[in-house]
mmCIF file as Biopython writes it, N, C-alpha, C and O atoms, coordinates in Angstrom:
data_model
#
loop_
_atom_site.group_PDB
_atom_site.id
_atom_site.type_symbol
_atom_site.label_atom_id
_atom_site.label_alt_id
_atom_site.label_comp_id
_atom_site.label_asym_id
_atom_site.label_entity_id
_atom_site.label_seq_id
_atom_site.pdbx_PDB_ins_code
_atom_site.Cartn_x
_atom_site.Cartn_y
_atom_site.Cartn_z
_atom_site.occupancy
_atom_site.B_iso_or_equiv
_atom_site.auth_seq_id
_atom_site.auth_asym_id
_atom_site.pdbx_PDB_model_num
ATOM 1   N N  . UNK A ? 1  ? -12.553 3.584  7.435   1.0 0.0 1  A 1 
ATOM 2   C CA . UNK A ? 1  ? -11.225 2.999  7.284   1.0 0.0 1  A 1 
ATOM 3   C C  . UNK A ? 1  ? -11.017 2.501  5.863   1.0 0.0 1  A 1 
ATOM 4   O O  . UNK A ? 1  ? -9.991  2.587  5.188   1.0 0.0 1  A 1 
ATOM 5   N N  . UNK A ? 2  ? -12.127 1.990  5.555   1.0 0.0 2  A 1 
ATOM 6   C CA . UNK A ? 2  ? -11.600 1.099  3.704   1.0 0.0 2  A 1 
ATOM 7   C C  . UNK A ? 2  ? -11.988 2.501  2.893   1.0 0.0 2  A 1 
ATOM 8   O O  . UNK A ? 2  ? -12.383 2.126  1.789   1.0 0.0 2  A 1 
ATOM 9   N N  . UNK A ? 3  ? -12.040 3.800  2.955   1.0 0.0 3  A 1 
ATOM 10  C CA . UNK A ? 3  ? -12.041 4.733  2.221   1.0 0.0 3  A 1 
ATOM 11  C C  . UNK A ? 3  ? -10.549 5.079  2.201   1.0 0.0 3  A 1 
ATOM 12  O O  . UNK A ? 3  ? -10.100 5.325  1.082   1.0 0.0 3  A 1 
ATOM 13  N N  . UNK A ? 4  ? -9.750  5.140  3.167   1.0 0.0 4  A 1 
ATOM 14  C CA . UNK A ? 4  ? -8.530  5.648  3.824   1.0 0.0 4  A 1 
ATOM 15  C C  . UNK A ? 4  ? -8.120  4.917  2.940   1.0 0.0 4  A 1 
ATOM 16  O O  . UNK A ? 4  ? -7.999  5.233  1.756   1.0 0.0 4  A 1 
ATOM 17  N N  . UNK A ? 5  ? -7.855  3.828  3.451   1.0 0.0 5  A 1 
ATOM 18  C CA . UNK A ? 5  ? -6.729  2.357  2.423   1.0 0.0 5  A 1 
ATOM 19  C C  . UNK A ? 5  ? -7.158  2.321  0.900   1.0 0.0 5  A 1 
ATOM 20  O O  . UNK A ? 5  ? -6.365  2.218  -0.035  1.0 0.0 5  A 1 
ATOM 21  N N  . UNK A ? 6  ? -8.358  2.410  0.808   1.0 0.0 6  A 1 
ATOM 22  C CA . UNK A ? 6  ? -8.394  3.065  -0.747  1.0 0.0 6  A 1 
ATOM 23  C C  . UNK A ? 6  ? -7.580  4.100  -1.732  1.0 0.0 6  A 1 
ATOM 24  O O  . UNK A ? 6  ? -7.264  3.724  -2.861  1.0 0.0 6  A 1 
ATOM 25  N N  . UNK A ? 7  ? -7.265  5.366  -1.282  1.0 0.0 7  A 1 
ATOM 26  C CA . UNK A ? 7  ? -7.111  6.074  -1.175  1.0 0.0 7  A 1 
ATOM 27  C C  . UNK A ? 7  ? -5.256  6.103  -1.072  1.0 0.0 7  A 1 
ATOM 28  O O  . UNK A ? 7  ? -4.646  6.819  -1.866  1.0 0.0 7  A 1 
ATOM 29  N N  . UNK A ? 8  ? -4.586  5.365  -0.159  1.0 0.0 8  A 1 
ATOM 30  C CA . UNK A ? 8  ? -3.659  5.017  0.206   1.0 0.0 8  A 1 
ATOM 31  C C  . UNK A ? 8  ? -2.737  4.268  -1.281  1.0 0.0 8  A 1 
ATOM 32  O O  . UNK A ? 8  ? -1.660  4.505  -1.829  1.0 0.0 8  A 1 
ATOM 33  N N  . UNK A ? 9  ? -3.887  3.262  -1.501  1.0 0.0 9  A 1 
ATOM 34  C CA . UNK A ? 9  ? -3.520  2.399  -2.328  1.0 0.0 9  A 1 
ATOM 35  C C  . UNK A ? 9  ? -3.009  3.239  -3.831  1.0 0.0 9  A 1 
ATOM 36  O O  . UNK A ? 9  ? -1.870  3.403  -4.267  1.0 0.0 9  A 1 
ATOM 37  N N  . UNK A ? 10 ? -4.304  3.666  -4.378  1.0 0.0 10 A 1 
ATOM 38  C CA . UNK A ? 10 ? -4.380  4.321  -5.356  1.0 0.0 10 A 1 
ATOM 39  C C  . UNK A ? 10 ? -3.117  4.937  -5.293  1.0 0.0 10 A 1 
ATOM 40  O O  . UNK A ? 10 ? -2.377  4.538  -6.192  1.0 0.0 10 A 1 
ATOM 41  N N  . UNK A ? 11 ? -2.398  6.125  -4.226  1.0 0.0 11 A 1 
ATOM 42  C CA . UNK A ? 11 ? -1.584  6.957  -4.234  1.0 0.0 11 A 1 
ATOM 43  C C  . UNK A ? 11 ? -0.456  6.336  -4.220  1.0 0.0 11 A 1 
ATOM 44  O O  . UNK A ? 11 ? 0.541   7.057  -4.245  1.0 0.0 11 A 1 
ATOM 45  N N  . UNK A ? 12 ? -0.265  4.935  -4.180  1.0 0.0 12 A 1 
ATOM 46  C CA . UNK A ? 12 ? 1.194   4.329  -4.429  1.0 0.0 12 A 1 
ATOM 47  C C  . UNK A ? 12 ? 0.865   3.450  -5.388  1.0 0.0 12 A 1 
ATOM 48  O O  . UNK A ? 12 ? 1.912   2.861  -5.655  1.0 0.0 12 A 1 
ATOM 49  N N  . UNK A ? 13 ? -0.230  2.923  -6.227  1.0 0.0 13 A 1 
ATOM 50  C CA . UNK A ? 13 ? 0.185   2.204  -7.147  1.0 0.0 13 A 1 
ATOM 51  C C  . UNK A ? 13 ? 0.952   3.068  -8.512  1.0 0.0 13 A 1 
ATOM 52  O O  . UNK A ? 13 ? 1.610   2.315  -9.231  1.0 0.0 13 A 1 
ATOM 53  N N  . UNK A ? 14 ? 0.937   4.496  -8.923  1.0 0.0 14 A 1 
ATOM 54  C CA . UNK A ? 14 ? 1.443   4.497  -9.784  1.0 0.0 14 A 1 
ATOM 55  C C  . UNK A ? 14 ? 3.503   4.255  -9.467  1.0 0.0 14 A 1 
ATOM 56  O O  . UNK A ? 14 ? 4.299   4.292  -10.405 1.0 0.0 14 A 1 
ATOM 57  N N  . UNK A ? 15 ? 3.813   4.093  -8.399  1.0 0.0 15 A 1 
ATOM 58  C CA . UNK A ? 15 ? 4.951   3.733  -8.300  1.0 0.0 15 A 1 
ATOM 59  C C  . UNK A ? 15 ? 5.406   2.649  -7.639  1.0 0.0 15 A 1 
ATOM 60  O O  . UNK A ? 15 ? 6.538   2.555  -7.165  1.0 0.0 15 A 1 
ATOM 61  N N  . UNK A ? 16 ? 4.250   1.526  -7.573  1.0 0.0 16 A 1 
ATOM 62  C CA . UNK A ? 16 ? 4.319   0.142  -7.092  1.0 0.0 16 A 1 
ATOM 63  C C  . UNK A ? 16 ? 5.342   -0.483 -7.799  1.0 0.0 16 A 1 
ATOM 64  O O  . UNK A ? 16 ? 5.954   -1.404 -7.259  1.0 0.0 16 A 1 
ATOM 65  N N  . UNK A ? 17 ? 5.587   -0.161 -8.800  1.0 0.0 17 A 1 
ATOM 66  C CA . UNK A ? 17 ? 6.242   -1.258 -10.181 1.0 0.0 17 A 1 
ATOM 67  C C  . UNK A ? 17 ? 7.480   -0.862 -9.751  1.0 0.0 17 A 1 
ATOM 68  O O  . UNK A ? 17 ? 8.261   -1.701 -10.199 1.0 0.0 17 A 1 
ATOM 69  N N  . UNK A ? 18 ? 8.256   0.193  -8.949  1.0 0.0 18 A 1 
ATOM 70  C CA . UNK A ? 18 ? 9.719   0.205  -8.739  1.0 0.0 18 A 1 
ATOM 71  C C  . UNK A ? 18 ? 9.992   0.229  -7.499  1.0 0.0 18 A 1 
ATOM 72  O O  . UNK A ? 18 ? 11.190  0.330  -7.234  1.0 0.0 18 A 1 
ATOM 73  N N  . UNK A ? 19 ? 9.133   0.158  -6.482  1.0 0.0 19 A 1 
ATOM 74  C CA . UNK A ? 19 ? 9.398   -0.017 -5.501  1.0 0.0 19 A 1 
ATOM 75  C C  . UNK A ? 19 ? 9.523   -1.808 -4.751  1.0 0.0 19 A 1 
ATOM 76  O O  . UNK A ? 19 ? 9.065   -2.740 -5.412  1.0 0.0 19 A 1 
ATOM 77  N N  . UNK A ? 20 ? 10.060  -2.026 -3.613  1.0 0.0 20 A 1 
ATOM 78  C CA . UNK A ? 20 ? 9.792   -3.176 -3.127  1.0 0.0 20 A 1 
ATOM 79  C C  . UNK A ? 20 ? 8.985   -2.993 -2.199  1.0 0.0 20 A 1 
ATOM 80  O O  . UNK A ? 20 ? 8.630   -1.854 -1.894  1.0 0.0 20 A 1 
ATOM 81  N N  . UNK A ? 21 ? 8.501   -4.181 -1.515  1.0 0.0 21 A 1 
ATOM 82  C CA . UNK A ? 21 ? 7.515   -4.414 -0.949  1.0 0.0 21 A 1 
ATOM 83  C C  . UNK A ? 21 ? 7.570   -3.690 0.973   1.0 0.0 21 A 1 
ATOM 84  O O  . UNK A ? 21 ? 6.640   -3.436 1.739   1.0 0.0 21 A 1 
ATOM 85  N N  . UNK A ? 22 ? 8.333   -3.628 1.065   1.0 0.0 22 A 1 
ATOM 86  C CA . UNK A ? 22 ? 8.876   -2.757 2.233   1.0 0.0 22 A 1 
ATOM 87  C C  . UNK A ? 22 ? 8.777   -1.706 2.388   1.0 0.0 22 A 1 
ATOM 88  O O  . UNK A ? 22 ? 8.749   -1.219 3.519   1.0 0.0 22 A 1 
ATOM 89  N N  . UNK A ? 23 ? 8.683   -0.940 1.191   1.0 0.0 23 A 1 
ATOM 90  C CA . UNK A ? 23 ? 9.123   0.348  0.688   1.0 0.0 23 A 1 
ATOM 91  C C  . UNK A ? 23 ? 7.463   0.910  0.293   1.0 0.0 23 A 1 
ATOM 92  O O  . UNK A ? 23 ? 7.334   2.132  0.355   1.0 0.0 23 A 1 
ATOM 93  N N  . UNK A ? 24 ? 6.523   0.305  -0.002  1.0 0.0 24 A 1 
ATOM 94  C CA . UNK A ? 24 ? 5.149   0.249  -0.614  1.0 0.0 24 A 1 
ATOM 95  C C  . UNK A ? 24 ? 4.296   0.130  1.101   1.0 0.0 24 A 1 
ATOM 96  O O  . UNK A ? 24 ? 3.449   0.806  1.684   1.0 0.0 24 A 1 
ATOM 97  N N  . UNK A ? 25 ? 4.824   -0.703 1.316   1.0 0.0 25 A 1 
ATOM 98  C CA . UNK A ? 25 ? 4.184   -0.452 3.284   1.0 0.0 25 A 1 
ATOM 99  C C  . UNK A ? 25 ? 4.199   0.459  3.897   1.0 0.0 25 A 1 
ATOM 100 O O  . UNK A ? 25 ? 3.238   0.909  4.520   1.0 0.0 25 A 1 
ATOM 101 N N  . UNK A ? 26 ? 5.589   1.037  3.831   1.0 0.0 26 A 1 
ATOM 102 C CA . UNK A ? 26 ? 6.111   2.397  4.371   1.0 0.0 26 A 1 
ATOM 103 C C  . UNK A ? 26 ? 5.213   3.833  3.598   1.0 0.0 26 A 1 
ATOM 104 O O  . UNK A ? 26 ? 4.820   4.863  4.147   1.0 0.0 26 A 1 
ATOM 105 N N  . UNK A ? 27 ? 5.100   3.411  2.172   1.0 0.0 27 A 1 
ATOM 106 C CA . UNK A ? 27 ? 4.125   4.869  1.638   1.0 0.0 27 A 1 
ATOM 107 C C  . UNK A ? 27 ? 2.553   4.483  2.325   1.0 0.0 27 A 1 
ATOM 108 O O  . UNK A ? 27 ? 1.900   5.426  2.772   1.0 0.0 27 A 1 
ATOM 109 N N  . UNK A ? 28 ? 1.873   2.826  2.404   1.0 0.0 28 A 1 
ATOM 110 C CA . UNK A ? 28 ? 0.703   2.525  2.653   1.0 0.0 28 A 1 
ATOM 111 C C  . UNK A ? 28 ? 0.519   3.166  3.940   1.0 0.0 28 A 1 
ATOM 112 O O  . UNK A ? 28 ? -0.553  3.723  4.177   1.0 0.0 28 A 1 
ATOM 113 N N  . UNK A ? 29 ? 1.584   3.143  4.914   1.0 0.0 29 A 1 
ATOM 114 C CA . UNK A ? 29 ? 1.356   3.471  6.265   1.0 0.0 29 A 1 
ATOM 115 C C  . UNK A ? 29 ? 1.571   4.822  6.534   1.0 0.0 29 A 1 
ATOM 116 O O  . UNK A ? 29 ? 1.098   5.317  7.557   1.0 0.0 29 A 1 
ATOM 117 N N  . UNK A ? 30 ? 2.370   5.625  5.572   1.0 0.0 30 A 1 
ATOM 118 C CA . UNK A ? 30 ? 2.390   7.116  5.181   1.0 0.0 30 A 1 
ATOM 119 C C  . UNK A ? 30 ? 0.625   7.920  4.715   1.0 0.0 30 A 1 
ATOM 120 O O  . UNK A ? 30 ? 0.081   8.833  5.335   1.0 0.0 30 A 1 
ATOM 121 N N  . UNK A ? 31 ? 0.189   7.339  3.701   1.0 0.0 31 A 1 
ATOM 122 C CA . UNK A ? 31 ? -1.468  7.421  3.337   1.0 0.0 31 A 1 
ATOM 123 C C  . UNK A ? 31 ? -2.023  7.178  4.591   1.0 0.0 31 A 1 
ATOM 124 O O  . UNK A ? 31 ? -2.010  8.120  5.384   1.0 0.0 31 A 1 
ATOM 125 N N  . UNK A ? 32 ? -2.416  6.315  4.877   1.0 0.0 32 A 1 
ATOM 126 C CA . UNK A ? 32 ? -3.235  5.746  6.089   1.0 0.0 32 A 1 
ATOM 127 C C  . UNK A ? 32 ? -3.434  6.736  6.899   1.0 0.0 32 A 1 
ATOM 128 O O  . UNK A ? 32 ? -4.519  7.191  7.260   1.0 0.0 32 A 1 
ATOM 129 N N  . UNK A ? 33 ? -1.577  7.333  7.411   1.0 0.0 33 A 1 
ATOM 130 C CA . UNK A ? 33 ? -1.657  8.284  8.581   1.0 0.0 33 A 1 
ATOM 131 C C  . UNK A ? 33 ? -2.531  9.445  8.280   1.0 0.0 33 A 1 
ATOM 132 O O  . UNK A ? 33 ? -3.237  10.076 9.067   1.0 0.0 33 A 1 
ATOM 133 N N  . UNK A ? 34 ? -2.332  9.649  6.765   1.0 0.0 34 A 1 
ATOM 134 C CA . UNK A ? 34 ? -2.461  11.149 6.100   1.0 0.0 34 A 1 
ATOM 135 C C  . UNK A ? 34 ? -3.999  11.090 6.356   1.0 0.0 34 A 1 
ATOM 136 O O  . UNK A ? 34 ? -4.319  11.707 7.373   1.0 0.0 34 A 1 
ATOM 137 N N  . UNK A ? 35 ? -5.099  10.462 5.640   1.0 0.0 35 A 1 
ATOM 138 C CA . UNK A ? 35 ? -6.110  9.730  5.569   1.0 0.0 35 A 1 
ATOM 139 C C  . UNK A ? 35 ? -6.976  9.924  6.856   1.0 0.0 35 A 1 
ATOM 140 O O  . UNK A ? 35 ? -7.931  10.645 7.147   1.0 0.0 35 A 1 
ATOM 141 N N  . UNK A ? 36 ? -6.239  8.976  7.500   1.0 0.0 36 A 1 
ATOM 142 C CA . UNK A ? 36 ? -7.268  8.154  8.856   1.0 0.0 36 A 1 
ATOM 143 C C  . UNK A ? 36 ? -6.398  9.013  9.691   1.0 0.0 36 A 1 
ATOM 144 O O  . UNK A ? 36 ? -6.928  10.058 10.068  1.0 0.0 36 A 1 
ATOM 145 N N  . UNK A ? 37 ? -4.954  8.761  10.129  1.0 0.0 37 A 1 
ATOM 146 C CA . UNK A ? 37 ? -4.483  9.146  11.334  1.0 0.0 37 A 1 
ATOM 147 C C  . UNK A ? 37 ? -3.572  8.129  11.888  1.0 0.0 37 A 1 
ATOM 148 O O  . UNK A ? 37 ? -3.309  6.953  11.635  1.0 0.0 37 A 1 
ATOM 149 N N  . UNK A ? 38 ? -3.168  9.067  12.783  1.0 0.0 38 A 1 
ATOM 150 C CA . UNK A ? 38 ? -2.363  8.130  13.407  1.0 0.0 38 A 1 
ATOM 151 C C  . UNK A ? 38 ? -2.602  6.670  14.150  1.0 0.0 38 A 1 
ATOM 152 O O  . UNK A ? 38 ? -1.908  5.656  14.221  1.0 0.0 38 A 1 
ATOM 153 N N  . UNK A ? 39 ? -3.509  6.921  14.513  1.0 0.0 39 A 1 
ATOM 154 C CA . UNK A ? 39 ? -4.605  5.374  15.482  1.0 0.0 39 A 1 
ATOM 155 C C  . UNK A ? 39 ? -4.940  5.091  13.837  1.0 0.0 39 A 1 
ATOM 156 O O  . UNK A ? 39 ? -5.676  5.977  13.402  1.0 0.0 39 A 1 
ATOM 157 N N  . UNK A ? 40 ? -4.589  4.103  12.850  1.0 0.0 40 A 1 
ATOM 158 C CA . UNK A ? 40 ? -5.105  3.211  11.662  1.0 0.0 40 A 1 
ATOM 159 C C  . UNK A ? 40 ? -5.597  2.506  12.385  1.0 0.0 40 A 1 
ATOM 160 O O  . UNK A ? 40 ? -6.827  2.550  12.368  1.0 0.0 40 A 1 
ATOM 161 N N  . UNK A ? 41 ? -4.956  1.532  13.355  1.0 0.0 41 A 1 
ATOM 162 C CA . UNK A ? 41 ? -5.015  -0.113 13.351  1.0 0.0 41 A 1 
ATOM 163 C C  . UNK A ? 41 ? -4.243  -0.571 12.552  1.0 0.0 41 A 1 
ATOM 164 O O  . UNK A ? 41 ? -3.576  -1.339 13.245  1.0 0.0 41 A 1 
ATOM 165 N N  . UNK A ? 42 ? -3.790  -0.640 11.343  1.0 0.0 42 A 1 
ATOM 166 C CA . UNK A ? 42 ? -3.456  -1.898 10.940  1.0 0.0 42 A 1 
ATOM 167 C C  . UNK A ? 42 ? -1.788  -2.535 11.107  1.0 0.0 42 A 1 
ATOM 168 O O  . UNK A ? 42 ? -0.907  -1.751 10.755  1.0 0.0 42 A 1 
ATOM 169 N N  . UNK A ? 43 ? -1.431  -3.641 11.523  1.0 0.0 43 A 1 
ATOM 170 C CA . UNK A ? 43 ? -0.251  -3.639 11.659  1.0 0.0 43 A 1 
ATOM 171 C C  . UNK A ? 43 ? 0.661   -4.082 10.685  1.0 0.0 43 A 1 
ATOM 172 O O  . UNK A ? 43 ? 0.504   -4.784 9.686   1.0 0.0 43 A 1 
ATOM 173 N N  . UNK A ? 44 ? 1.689   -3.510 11.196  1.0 0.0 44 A 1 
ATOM 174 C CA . UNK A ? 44 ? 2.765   -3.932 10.121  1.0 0.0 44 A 1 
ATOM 175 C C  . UNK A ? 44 ? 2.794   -4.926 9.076   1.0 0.0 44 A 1 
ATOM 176 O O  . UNK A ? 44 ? 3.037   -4.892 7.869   1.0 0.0 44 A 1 
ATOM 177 N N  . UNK A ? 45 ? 2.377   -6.090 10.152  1.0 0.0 45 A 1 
ATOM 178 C CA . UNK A ? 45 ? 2.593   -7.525 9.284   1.0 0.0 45 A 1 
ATOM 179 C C  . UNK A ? 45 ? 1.650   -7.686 8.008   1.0 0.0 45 A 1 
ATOM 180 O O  . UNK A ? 45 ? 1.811   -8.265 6.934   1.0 0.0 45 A 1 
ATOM 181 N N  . UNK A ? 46 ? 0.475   -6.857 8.617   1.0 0.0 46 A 1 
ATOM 182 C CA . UNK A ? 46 ? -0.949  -6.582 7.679   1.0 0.0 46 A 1 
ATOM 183 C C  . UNK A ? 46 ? -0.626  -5.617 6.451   1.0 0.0 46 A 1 
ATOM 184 O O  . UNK A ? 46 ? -1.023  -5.792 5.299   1.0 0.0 46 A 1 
ATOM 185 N N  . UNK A ? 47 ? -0.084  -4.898 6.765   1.0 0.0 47 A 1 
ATOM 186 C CA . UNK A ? 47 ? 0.734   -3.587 5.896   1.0 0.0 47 A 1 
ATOM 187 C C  . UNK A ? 47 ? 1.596   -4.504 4.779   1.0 0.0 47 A 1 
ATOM 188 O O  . UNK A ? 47 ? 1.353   -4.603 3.577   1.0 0.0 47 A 1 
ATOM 189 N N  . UNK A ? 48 ? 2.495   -5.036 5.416   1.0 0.0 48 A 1 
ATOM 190 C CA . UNK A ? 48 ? 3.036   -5.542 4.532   1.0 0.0 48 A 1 
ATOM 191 C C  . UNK A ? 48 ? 2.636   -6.715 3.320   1.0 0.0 48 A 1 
ATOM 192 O O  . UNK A ? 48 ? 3.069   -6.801 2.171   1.0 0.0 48 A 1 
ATOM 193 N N  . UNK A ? 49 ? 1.771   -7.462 3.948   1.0 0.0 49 A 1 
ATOM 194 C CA . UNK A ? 49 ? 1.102   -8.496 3.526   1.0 0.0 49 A 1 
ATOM 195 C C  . UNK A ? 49 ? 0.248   -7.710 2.351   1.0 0.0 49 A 1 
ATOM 196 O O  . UNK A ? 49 ? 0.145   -8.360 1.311   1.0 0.0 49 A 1 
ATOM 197 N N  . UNK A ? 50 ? -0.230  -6.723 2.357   1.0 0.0 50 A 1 
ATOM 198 C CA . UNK A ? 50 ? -1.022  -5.838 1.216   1.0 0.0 50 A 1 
ATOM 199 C C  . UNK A ? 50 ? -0.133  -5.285 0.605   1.0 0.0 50 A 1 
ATOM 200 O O  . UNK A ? 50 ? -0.485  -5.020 -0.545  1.0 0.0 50 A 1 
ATOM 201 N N  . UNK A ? 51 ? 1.280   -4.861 0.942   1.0 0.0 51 A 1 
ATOM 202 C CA . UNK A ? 51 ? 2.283   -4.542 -0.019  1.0 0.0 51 A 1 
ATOM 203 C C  . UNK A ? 51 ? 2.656   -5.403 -0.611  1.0 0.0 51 A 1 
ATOM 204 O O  . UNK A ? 51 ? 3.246   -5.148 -1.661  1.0 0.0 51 A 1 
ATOM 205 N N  . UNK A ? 52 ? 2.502   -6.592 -0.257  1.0 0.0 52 A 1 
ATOM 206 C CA . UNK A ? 52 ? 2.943   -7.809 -1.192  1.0 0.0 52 A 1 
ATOM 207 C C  . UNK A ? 52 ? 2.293   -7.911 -2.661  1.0 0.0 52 A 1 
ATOM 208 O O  . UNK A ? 52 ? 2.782   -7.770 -3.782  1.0 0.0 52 A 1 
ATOM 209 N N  . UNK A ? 53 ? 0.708   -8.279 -2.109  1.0 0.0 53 A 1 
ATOM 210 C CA . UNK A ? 53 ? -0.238  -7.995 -2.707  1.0 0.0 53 A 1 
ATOM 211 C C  . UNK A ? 53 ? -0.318  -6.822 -3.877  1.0 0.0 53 A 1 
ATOM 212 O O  . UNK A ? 53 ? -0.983  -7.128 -4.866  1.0 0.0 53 A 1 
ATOM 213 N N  . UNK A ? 54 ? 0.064   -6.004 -3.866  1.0 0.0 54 A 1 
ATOM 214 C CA . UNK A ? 54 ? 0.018   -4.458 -4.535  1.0 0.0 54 A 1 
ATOM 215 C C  . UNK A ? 54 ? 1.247   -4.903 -5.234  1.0 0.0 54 A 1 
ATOM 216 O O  . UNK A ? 54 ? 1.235   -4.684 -6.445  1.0 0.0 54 A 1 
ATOM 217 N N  . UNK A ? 55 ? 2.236   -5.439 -4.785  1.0 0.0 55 A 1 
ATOM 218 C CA . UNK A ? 55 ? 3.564   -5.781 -5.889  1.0 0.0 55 A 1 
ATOM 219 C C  . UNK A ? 55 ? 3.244   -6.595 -6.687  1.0 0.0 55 A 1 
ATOM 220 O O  . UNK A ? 55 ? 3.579   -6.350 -7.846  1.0 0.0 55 A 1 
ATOM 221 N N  . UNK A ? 56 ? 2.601   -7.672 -6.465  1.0 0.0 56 A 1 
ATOM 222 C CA . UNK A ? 56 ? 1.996   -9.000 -7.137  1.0 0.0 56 A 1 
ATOM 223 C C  . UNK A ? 56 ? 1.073   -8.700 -7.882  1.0 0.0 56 A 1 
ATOM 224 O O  . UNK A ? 56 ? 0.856   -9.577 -8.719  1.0 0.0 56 A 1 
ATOM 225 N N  . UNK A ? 57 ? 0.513   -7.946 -7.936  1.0 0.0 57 A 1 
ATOM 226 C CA . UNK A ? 57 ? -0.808  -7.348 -8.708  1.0 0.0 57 A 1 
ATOM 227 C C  . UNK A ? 57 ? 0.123   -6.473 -9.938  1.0 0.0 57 A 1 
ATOM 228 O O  . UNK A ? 57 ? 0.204   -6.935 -11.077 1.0 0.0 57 A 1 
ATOM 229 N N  . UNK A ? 58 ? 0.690   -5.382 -9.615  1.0 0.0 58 A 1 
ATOM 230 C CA . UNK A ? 58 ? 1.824   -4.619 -10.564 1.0 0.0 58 A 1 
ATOM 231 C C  . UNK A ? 58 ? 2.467   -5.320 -11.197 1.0 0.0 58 A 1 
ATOM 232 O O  . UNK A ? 58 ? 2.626   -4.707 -12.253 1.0 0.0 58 A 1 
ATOM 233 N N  . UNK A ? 59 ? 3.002   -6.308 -11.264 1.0 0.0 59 A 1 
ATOM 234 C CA . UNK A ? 59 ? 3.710   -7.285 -11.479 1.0 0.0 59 A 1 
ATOM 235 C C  . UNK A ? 59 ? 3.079   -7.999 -12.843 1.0 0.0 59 A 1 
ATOM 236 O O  . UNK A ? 59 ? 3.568   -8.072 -13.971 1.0 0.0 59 A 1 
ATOM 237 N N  . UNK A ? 60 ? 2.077   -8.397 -12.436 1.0 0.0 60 A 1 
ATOM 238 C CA . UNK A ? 60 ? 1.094   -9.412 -13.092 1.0 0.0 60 A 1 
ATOM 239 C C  . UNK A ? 60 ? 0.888   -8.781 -14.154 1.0 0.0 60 A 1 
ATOM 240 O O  . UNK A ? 60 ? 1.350   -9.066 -15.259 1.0 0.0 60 A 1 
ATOM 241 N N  . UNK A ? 61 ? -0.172  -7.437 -13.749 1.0 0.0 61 A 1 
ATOM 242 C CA . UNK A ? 61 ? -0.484  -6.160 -14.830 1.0 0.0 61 A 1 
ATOM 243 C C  . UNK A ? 61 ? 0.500   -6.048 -15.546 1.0 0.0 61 A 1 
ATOM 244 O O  . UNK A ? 61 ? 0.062   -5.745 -16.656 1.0 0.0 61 A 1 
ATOM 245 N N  . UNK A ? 62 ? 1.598   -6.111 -15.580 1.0 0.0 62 A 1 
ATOM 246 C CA . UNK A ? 62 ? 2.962   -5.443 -16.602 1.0 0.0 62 A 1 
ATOM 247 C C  . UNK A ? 62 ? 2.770   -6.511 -17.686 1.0 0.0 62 A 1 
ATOM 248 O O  . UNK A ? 62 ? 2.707   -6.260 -18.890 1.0 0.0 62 A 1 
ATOM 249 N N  . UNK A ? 63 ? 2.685   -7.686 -17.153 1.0 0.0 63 A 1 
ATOM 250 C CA . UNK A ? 63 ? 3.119   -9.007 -18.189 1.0 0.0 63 A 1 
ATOM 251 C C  . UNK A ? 63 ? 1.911   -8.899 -19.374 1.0 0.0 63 A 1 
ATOM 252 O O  . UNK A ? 63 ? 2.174   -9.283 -20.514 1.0 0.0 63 A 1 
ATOM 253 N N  . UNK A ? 64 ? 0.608   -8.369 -19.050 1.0 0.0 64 A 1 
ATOM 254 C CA . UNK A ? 64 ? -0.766  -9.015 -19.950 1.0 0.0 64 A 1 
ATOM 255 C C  . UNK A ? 64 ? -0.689  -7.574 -20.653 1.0 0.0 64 A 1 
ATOM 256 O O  . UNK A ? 64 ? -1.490  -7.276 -21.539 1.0 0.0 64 A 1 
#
């Protein structure tokens, strides 16, 4: 599973910086499927909570 979300991640951070955080869940949970499958586990709220994360991180990176 943390190979999958790896993997996931990577494939949406180069367009983390214009997306919102809703929108970054929706590609995370797009990977995941691609990845792992349909049975991930992880839920939404979790999804999103790491899209937050992934915006906040992009975010940060831009400024330094």
């Amino acid at each position: 599973m943390a190979g999958a979300l790896v993997y996931a991640v990577r494939d949406v951070l180069p367009a983390a910086g214009t997306l919102d955080a809703k929108a970054i869940a929706l590609e995370l949970d797009k990977g995941l499927r691609t990845y792992w499958g349909p049975d991930h586990g992880i839920t939404t709220s979790e999804m999103l909570a790491t899209a937050r994360d992934i915006k906040t991180s992009t975010e940060r990176a831009a400024l330094n």
